[in-house]
C-alpha positions as CSV (number, residue, x, y, z in Angstrom):
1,X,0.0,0.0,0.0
2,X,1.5,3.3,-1.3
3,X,2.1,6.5,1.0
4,X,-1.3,8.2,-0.7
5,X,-3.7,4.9,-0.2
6,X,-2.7,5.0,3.7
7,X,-3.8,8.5,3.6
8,X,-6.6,7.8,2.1
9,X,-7.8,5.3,3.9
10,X,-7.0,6.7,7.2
11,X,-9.0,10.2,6.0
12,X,-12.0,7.2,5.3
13,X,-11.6,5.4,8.8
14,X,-12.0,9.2,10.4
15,X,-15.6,8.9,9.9
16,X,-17.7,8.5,13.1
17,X,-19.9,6.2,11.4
18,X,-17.3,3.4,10.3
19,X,-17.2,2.7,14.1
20,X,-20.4,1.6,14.4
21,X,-21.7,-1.8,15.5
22,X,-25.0,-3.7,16.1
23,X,-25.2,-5.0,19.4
24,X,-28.0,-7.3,20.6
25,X,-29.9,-5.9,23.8
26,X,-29.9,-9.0,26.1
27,X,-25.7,-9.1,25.8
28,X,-25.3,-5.6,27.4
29,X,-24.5,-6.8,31.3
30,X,-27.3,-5.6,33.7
31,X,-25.5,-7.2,37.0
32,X,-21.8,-7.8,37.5
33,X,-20.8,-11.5,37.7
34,X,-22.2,-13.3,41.2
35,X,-17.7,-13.6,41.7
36,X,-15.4,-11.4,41.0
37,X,-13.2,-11.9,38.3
38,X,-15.2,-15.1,36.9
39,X,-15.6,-13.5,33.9
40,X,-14.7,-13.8,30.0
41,X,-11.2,-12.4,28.7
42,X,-10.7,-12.7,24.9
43,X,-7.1,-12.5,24.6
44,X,-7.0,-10.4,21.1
45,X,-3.1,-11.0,19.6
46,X,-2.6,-8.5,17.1
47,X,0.9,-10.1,16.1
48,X,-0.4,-13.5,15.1
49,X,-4.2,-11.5,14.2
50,X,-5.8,-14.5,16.5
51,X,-8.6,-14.6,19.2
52,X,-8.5,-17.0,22.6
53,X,-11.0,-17.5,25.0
54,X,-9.6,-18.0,28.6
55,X,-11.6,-17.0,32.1
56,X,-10.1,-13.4,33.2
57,X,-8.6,-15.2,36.6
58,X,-6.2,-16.8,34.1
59,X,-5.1,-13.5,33.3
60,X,-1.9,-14.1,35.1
61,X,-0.1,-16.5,32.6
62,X,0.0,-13.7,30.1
63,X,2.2,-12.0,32.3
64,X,6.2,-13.0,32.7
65,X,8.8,-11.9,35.5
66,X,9.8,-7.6,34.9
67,X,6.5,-7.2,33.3
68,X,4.6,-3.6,34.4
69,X,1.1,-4.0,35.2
70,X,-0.3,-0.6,35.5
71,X,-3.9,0.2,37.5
72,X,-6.0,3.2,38.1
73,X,-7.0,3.7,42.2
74,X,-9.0,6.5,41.5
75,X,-12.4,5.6,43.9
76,X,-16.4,6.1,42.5
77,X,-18.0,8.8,44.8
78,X,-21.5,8.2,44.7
79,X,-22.5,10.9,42.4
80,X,-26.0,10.4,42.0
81,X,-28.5,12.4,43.5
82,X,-32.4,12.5,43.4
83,X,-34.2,15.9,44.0
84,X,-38.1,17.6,43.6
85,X,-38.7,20.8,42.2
86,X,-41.4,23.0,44.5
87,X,-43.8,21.8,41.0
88,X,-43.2,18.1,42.4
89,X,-41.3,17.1,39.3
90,X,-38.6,14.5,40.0
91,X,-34.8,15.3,39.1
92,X,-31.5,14.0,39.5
93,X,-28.8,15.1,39.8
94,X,-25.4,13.9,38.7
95,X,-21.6,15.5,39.9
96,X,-19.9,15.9,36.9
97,X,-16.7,17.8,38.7
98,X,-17.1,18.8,42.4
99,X,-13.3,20.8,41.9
100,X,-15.2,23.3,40.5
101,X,-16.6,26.5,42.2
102,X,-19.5,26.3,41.9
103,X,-19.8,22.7,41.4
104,X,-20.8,21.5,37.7
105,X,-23.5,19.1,36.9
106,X,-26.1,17.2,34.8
107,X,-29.7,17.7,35.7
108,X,-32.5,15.4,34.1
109,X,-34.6,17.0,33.0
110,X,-33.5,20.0,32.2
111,X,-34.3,22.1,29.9
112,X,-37.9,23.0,32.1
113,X,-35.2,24.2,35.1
114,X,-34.6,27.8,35.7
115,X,-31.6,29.8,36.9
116,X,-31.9,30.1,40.8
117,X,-34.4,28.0,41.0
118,X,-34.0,25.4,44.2
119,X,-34.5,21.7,44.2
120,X,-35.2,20.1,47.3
121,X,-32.5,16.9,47.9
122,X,-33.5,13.6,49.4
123,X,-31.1,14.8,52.4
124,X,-33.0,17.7,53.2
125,X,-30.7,19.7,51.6
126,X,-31.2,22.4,48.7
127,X,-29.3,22.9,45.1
128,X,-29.5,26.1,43.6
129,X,-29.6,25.7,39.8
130,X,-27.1,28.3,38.6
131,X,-25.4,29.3,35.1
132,X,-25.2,26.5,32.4
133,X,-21.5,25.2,31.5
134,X,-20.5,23.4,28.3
135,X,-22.3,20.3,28.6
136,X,-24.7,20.8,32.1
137,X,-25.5,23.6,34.6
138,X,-23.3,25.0,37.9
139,X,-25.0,24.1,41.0
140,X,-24.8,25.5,45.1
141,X,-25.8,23.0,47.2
142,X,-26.8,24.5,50.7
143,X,-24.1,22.3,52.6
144,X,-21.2,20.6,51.7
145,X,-21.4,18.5,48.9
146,X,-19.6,15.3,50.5
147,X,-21.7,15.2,53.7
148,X,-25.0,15.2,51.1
149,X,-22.9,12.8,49.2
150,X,-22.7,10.5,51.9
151,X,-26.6,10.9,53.1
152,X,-28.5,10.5,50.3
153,X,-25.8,10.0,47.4
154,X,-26.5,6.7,44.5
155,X,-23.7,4.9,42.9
156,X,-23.4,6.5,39.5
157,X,-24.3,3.8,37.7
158,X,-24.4,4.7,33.7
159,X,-27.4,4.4,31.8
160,X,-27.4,1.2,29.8
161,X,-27.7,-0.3,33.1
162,X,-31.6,0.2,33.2
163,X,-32.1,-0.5,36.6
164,X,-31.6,1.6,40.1
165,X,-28.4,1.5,42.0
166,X,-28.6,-1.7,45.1
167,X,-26.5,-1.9,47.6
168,X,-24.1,-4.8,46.3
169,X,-23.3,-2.0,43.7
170,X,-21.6,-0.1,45.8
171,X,-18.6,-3.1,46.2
172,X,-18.8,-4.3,42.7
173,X,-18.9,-1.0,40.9
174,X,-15.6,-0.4,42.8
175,X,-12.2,-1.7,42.1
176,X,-10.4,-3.6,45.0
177,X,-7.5,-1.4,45.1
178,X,-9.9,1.7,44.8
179,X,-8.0,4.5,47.3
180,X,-8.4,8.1,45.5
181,X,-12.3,9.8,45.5
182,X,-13.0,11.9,42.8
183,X,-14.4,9.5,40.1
184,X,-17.9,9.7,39.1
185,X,-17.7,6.8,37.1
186,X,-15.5,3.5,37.4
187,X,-12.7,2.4,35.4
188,X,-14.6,-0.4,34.9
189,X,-11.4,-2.7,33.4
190,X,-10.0,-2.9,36.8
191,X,-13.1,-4.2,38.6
192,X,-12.1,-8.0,37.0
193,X,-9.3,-8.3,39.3
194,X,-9.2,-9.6,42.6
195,X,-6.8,-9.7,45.4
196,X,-5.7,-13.0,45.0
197,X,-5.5,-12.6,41.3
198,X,-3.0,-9.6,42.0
199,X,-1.2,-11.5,44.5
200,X,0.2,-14.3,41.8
201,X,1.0,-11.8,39.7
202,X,3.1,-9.8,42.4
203,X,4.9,-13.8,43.4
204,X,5.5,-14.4,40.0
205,X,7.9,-11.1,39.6
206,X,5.2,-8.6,37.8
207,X,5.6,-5.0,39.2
208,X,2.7,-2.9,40.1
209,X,2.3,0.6,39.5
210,X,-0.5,3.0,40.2
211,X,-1.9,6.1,38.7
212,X,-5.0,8.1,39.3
213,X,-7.3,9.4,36.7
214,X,-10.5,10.7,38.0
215,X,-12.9,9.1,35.4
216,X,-16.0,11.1,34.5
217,X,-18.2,12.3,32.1
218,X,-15.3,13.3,29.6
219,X,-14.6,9.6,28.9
220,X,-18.2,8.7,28.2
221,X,-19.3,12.0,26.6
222,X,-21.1,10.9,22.9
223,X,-18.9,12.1,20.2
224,X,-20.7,14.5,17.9
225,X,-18.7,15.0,15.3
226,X,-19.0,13.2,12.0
227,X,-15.6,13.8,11.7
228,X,-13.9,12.3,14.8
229,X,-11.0,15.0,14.7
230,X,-13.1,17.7,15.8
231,X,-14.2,15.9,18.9
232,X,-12.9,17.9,21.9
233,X,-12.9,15.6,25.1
234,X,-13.1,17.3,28.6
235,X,-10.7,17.6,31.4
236,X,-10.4,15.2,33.6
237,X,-7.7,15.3,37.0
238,X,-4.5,12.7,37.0
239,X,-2.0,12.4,39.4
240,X,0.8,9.6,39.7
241,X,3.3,10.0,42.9
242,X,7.0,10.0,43.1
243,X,7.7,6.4,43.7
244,X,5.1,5.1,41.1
245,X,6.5,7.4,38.4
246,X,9.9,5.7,39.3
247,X,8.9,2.2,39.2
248,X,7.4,3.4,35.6
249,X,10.9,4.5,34.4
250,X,12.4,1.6,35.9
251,X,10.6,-0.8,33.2
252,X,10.9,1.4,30.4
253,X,14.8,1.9,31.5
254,X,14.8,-2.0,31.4
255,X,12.7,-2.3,28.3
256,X,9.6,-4.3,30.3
257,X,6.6,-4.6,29.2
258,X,3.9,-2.3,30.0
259,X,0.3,-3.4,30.5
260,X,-2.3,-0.7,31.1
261,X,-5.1,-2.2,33.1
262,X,-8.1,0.3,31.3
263,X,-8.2,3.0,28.9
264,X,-8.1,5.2,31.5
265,X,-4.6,4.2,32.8
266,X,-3.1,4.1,29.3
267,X,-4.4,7.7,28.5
268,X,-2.3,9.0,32.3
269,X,0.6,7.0,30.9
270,X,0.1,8.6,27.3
271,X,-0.2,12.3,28.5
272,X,2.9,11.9,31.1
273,X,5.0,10.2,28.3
274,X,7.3,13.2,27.3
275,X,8.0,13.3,30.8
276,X,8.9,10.0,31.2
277,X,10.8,9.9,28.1
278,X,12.5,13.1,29.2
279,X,13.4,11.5,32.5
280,X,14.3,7.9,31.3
281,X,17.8,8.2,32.3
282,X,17.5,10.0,35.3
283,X,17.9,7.1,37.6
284,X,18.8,9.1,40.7
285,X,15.3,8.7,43.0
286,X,16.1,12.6,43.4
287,X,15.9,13.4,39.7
288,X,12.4,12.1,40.1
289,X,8.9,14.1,40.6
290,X,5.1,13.5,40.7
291,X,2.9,13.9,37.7
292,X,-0.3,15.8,37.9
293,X,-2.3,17.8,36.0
294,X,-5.5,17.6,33.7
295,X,-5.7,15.9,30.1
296,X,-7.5,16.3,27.0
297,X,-6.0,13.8,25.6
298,X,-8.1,12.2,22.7
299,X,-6.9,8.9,21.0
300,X,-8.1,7.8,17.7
301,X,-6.7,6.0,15.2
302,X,-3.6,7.1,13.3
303,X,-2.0,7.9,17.5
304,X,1.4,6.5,17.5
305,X,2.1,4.9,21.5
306,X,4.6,5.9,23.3
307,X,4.5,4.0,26.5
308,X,2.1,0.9,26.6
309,X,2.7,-2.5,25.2
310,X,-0.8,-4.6,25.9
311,X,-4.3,-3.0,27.2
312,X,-6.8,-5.0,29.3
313,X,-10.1,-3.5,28.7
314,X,-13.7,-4.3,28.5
315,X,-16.0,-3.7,25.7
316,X,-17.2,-0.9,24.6
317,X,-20.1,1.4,23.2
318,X,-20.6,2.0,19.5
319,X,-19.0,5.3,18.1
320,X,-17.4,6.0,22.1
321,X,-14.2,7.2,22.2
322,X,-13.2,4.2,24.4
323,X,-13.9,2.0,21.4
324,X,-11.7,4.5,19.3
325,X,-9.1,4.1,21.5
326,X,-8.8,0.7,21.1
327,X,-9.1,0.9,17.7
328,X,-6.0,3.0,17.5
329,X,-4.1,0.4,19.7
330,X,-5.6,-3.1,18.6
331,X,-5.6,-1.7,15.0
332,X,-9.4,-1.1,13.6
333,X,-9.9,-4.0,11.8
334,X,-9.1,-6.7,13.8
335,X,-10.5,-5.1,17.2
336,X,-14.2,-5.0,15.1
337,X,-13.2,-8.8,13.9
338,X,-12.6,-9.5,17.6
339,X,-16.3,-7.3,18.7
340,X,-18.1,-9.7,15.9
341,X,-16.5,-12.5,17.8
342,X,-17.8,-11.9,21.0
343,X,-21.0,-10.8,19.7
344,X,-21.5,-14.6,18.0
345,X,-20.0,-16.1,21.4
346,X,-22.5,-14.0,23.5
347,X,-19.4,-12.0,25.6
348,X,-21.1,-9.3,27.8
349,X,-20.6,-6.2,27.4
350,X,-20.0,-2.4,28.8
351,X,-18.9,-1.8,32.1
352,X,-20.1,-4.8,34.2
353,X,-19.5,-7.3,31.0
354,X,-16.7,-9.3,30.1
355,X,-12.9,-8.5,29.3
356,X,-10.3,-7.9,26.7
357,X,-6.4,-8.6,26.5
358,X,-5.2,-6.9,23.7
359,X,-1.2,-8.2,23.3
């Protein structure tokens, strides 16, 4: 294939529409598995272009001594909230970033809401609808938010589950090595492993390294745009400490490989990689620093990886830019050969479904 057919064809995959799928109802996970971790994983091998079916606790034999297994701890607040207007109408309401001053959310409905108006919180409590924002409205809440959270507060559970939050949900929409709040939505890759799962991975020489990316609406915001390059993804918080960014250089130093546990860890490991590339040989601990910041960072296909060698991830919505993502790092055509796979073997999908390997 010449230099002008690749451009070609990469101007033709750009299209929204050409990552599209059709995905039967009844395979879109309601309830997460009764155990944890007894789940699916279709290892996807994008060397050999093969699929294998294992069960996600055999996830460990993919792995080999110096390997980097890297995980998100960022922790689900319970973001949820349900409110009357003085009318009676019900709404919710849903924390889309509580840094913000005032705090930024979605209210459903909305467009019937007026500016000052006050909605009466399950708590007790009062919101004051203020200003809109880019995508929902700026709200003051009459107390502070995280005491309301914790009174009357749902687990944000998104809305392909059609059901209401229970209380099991509040374990199993949380990862086991969950530690940071901020999240208003899980990094849903992470909730497959268990303790004992990380265990033989730590006694058979695999490193662990953390990050946090406080996951929210800006990695499940619908794309738009027809043309996915003028999709413009919202902020969303990372952080990765001192001694995690060093056990990060160590591997690449080494030339381990890196496995991103989620999309979300592989975009914090994406954004920071200049830095990590521009510290790769300091291997003085005091030549090191902490990463934070907010990224924007959108990955599509045609993104050339700097830092991660094989993604675990579930599957994902049609057209999302979680499924364009992986298209960029499986490679488009076989991650859709792999969806039509999973869709014939009746995987399950979206955040309580099944699993991925992509190596």
């Amino acid at each position: 294939m010449d230099f002008t057919t690749q451009v070609q064809r990469l101007k033709i995959i750009m299209k929204l529409s050409n990552f599209d799928y059709t995905l039967p109802k009844d395979l879109i996970a309601q309830y997460p598995s009764k155990v944890r971790g007894d789940d699916r994983l279709l290892i996807v091998n994008r060397k050999e272009n093969t699929f294998q079916e294992k069960r996600f606790a055999e996830i460990d034999n993919y792995f080999k001594k110096g390997d980097l297994l890297v995980l998100n701890n960022t922790k689900v607040i319970p973001a949820r909230i349900f409110g009357k207007r003085k009318t009676g109408g019900k709404v919710e309401v849903f924390i889309v970033d509580k840094t913000k001053k005032p705090i930024e959310v979605l209210l459903r409905p909305s467009a019937r809401i007026k500016e000052n108006e006050k909605i009466l919180l399950e708590s007790g409590d009062e919101a004051k609808i203020l200003g809109r924002t880019e995508i929902g409205r700026f709200v003051e809440f009459s107390k502070d938010l995280s005491k309301i959270l914790g009174e009357c507060g749902h687990v944000p559970l998104p809305p392909y589950i059609e059901r209401g939050d229970e209380p099991e949900d509040r374990r199993r929409y949380q990862t086991v090595y969950a530690e940071r709040e901020g999240a208003t939505a899980s990094p849903t890759a992470g909730l497959h492993f268990t303790k004992e799962t990380l265990d033989k991975l730590k006694k058979k020489g695999v490193e662990v390294a953390y990050i946090t990316l406080h996951v929210s609406y800006g990695t499940f915001a619908p794309v738009k745009e027809e043309n996915i390059e003028n999709h413009k993804m919202h902020s969303e918080f990372y952080h990765i400490s001192k001694e995690d960014v060093i056990i990060i250089n160590k591997a690449r130093n080494n030339k381990s490989r890196i496995f991103s546990c989620g999309t979300t860890s592989l975009r914090t490991l994406e954004t920071c990689a200049d830095n990590f590339i521009q510290s790769a040989h300091a291997y003085e601990e005091t030549h090191f620093k902490e990463f934070e910041g907010f990224t924007k960072l959108f990955i599509y296909p045609g993104y050339k990886f700097k830092m991660v060698d094989a993604l675990i991830t579930n599957f994902h919505l049609p057209k999302s830019t979680l499924l364009l993502l992986t298209s960029a790092f499986a490679g488009k055509d076989l991650l859709f050969k792999a969806y039509d796979y999973a869709i014939k073997n009746k995987f399950r999908f979206f955040s309580y479904g099944d699993a991925m390997l992509i190596i």
